[in-house]
C-alpha positions in Angstrom: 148.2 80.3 36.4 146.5 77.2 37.3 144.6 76.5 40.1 146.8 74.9 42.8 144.8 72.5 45.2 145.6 69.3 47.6 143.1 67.5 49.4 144.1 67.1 53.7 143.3 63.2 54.2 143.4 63.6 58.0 141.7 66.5 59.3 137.7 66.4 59.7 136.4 69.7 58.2 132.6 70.9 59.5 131.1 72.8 56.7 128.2 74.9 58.2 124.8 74.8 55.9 122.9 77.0 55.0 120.1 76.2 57.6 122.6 76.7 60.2 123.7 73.2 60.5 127.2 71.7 60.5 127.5 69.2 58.3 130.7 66.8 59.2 132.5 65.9 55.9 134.3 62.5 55.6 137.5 64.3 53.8 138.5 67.9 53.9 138.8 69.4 50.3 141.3 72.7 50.8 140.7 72.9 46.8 141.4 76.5 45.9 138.3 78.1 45.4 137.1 80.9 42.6 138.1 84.3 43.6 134.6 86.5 43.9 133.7 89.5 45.5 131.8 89.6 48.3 128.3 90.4 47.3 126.3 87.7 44.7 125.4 89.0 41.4 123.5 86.1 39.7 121.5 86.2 36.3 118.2 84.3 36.0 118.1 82.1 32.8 116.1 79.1 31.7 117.7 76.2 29.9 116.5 74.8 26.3 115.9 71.5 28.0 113.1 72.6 29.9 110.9 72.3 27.0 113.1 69.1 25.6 109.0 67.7 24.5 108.6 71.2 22.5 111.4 71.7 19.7 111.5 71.1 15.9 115.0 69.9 16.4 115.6 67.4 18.7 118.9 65.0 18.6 118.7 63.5 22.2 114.9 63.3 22.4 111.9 63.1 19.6 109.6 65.8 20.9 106.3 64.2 21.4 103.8 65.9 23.4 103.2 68.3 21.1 102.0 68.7 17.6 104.3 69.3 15.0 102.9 72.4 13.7 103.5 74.1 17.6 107.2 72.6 18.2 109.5 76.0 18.9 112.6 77.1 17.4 115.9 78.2 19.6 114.7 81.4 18.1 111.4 81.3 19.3 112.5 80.1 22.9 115.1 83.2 22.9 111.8 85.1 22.7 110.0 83.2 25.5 113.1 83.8 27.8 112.8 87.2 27.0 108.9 87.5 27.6 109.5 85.9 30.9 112.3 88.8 31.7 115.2 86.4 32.0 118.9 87.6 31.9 119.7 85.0 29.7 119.0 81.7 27.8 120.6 78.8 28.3 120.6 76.9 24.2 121.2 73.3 24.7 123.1 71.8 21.8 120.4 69.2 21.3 117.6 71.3 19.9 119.8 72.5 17.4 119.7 71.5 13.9 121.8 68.9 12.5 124.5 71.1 10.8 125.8 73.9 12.4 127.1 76.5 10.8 128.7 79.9 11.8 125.8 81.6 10.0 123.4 80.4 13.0 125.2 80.8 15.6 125.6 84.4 14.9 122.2 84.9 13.8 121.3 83.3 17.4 124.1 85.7 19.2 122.3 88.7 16.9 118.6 87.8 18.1 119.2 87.1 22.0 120.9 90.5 21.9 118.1 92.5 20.7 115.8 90.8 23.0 118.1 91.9 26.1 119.1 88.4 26.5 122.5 86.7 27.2 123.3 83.3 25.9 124.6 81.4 29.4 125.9 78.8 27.9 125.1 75.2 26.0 125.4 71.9 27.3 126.4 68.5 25.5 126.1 64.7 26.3 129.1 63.2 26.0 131.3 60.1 28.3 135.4 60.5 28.6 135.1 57.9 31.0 135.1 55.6 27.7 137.8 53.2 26.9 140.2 54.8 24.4 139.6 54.6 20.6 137.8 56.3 18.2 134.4 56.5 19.7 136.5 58.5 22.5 138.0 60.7 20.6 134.5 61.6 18.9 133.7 62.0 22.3 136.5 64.9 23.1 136.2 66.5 19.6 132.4 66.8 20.4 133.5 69.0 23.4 136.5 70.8 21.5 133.5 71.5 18.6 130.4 72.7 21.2 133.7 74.7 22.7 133.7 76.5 19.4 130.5 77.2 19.0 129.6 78.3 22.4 132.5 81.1 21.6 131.1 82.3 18.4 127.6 82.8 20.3 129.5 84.8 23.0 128.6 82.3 25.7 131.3 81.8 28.6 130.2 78.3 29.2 129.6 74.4 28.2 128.5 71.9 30.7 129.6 68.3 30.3 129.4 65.4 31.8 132.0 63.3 33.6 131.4 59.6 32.2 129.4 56.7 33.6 130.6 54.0 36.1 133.0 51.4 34.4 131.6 48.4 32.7 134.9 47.3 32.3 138.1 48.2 34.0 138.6 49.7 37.2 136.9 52.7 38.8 140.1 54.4 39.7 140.5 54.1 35.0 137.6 55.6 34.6 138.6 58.5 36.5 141.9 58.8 34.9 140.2 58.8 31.5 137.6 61.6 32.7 140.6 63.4 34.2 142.8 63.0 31.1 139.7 63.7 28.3 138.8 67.2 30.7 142.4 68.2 30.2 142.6 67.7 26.8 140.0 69.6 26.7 139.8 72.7 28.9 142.9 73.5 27.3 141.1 73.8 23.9 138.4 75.5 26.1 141.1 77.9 27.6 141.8 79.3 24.0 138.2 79.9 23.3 137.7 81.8 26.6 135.1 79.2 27.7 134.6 77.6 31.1 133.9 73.8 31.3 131.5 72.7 33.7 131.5 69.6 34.8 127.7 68.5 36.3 126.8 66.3 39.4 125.3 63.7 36.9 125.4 60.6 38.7 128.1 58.1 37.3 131.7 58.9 38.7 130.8 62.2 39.9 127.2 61.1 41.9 128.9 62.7 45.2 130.6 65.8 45.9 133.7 64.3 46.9 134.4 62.3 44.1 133.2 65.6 41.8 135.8 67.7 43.9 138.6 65.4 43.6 137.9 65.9 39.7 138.2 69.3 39.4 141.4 69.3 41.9 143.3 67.3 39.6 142.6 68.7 36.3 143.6 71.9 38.1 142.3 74.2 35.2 141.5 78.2 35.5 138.8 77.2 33.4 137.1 74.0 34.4 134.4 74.1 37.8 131.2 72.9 38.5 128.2 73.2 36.9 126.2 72.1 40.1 122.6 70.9 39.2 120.8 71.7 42.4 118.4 68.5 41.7 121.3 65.7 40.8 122.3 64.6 44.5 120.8 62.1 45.7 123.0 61.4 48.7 121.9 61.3 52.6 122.3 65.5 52.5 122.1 66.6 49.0 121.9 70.6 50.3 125.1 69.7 52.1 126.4 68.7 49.2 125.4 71.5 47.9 127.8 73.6 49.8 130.8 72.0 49.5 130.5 72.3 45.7 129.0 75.7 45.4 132.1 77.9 45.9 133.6 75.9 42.2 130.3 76.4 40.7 130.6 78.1 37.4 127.0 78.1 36.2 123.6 76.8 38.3 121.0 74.6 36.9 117.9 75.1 39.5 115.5 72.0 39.8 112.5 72.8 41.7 112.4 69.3 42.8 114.9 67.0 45.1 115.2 64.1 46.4 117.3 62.5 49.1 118.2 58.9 49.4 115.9 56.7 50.2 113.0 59.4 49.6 110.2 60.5 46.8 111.2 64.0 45.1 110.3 66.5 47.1 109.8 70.5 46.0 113.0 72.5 46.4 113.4 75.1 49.2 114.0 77.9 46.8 115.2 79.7 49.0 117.7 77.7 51.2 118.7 77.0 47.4 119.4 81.0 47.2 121.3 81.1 50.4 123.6 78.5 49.4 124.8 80.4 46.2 125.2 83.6 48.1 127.4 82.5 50.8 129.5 80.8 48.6 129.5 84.0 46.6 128.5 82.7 43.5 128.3 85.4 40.5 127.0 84.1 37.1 123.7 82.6 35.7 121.3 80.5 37.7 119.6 78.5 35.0 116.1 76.8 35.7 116.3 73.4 34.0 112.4 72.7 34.5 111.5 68.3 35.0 108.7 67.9 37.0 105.6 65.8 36.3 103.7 69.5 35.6 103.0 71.1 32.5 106.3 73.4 31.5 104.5 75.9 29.7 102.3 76.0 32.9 104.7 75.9 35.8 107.8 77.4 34.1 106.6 81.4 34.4 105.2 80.0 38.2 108.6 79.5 39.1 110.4 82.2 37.3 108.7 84.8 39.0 109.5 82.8 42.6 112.6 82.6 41.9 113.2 86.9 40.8 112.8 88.3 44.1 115.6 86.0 45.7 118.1 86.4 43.3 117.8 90.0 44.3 
């Protein structure tokens, strides 16, 4: 059964942080939350793009930092995540070569395995906020196909992305057109046994309210949130943390943020922590490593930070 969900235009709903605070919200959101049990159980991961400057493969970026004889493989970054004691490994689908083909996907699924690792998930680049035509419907079948091979690695999730703002039409059609694409395809995802994320990633979607109002009207069992703790950069981005935290179905945590009108600043890890836990969050909590520092460096820094609070 779908999720059923309406949004109450008229009440004024205080959402308390996790500080303590109560945070006044603009417009209630009576969205229909995941069912979880009470106590968190989250799984630490890393995601692919962390070392974006470090892979052979690289379809979104051209790795150039480092010498071409030291670039990784997925398989060699599978083994990293392991040496760091991850849960699991979060492959995005740009570091993979340019065909894909069952054989590696499985071969990936086989070597995570034996390294005690889980493969959280991938994430694509994609826009269904596009104006309809073909270069949209590469844009769905992109999803449908990531869909398909996050299922043959035995990884419950893709993020996407919701679109960017409209250079032509009207807002409210761009929406539509995000709503209509996510449809299309969460019900390919459903299928598959995959969750859909969709990520705070500025465009439509660079508030919580306008992410939430997403998610409500698609109204799939198998689209949420895949809430990057560094992508607000509202007034009160760990408020709007909290509002989107209970739909969350994977975490990517950036150990940087920054509010509006203000230089990035380092995370509170912890507060971070809290958030997911009263919301009840269970699943993978991905660090998606960007800051100016070395990743080979600061990467094993924050892993072991971020153990003993996912506890």
């Amino acid at each position: 059964m779908k999720r059923r969900s309406f949004i109450q235009k008229t009440a004024a709903l205080m959402l308390t942080s996790a500080g303590g605070s109560l945070l006044p919200a603009t417009r209630t959101h009576a969205i229909e939350a995941f069912q979880r049990p009470a106590h968190s159980n989250m799984k630490l991961g890393l995601a692919a793009y962390s070392l974006r400057d470090s892979f052979e493969h690289a379809s979104h970026e051209r790795p150039q930092a480092v010498a071409k004889d030291k670039r990784i493989s997925l398989f060699d970054f599978l083994d990293y995540c392991a040496s760091l004691g991850c849960d699991g490994a979060e492959l995005t689908s740009y570091y993979f070569p340019p065909e894909v083909d069952h054989a590696l996907l499985t071969r990936l699924k086989r070597h995570a395995f034996l390294r005690g690792l889980s493969i959280s998930g991938t994430a694509v680049g994609n826009r269904f906020t596009d104006l309809p035509g073909s270069r949209r419907d590469q844009q769905i079948a992109h999803v449908q196909q990531w869909v398909d091979h996050a299922a043959a690695m035995g990884a419950p999730h893709v993020r996407v992305f919701a679109g960017d703002a409209p250079k032509q039409g009207s807002w409210k059609e761009a929406v539509n057109r995000c709503i209509e694409g996510l449809k299309v395809c969460c019900d390919h995802a459903a299928t598959r046994g995959v969750f859909l994320g969709i990520e705070n990633h500025g465009g439509i979607v660079a508030e919580a309210d306008p992410l939430l109002e997403i998610v409500q009207a698609v109204d799939s069992p198998w689209v949420g949130i895949n809430l990057d703790t560094g992508n607000f950069h509202t007034e009160d981005p760990y408020g709007d943390l909290v509002k989107c935290a209970p739909f969350a179905v994977n975490v990517q945590l950036k150990v940087e943020i920054a509010p509006r009108r203000q230089t990035k600043q380092p995370s509170d890890l912890a507060r971070l922590v809290r958030i997911l836990k009263d919301a009840h969050y269970q699943g993978h909590v991905v660090l998606e490593y960007e800051a100016a520092e070395d990743a080979w460096q600061a990467i094993p820094r924050h892993i072991a930070a971020l153990k003993p609070l996912l506890a």
